[in-house]
ZAKOL-804276 format. One record per residue (C-alpha): x, y, z; residue number from 1. Coordinates in nm, 3 decimals. Each point is the difference from the previous one (the first is absolute). Layout:
N
NODE,X,Y,Z,NUM
...
END
This chain:
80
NODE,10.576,-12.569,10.607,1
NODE,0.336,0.095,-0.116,2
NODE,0.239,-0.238,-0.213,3
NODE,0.335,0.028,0.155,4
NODE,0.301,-0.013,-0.207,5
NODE,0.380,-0.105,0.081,6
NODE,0.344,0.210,-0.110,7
NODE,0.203,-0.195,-0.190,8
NODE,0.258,0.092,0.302,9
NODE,-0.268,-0.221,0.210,10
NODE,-0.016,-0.293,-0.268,11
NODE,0.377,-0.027,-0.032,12
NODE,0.173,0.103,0.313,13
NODE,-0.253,0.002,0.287,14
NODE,-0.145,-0.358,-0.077,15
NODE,0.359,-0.159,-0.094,16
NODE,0.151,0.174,0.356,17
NODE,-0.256,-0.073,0.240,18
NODE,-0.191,-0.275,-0.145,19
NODE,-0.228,-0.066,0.304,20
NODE,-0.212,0.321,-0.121,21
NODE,-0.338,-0.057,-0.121,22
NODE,-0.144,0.222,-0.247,23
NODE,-0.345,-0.009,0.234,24
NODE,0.158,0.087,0.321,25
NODE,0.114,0.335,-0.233,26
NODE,-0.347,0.092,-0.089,27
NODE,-0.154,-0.066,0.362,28
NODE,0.287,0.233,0.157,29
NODE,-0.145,0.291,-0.276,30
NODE,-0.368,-0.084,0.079,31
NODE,0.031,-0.009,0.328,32
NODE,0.302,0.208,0.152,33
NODE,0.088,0.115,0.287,34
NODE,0.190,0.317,-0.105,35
NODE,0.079,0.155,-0.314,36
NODE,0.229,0.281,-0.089,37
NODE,0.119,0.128,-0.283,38
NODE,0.323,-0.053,-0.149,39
NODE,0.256,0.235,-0.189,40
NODE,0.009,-0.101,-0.348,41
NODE,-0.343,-0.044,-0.064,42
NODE,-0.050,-0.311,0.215,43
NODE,-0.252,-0.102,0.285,44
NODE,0.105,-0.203,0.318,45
NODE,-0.268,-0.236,0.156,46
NODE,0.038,-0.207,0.286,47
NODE,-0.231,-0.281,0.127,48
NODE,-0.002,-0.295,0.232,49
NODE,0.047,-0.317,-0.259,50
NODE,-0.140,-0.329,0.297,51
NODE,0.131,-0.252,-0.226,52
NODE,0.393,0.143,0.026,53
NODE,-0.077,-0.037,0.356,54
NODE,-0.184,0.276,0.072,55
NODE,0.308,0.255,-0.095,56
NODE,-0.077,0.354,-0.175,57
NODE,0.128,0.029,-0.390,58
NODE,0.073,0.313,-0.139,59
NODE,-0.113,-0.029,-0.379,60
NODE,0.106,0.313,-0.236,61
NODE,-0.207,0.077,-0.269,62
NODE,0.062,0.277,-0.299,63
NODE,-0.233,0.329,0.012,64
NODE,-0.246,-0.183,-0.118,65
NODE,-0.064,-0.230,0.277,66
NODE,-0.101,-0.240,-0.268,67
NODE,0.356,-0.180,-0.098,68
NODE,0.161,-0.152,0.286,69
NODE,0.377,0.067,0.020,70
NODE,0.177,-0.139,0.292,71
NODE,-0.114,-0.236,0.302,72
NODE,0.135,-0.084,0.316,73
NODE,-0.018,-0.054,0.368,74
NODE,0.085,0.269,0.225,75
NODE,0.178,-0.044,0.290,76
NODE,0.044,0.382,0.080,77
NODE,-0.388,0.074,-0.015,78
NODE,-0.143,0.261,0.222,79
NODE,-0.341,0.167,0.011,80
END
């Protein structure tokens, strides 16, 4: 199982902004996304269906190593 990790960017801006974020909903989007894509700069999108924000798909940016989650947030521009 892997231990995730959170940017100091996450800890200090991401939590503060958008408070209503939980730290699990983050690692269920990564285990269990419906689309990833790469990033430029060495980053990873996921997105995934988080039921207890009312059912509403998160986008969740890790760095390259998918390990140490960067930026969260729900998506209302998705698209498969």
């Amino acid at each position: 199982m892997k231990k995730y990790k959170f940017s100091k960017y996450f800890e200090n801006e991401v939590l503060r902004k958008r408070p209503y974020i939980k730290k699990e909903w983050c690692i269920k989007v990564i285990e269990n996304p419906i689309k990833v894509e790469k990033q430029e700069e060495n980053r990873w999108r996921f997105w995934g269906i988080v039921e207890e924000f009312d059912n509403k798909v998160f986008r969740v940016v890790t760095l390259e190593d998918k390990i140490i989650l960067h930026n969260p947030f729900p998506d209302r521009r998705f698209k498969e």
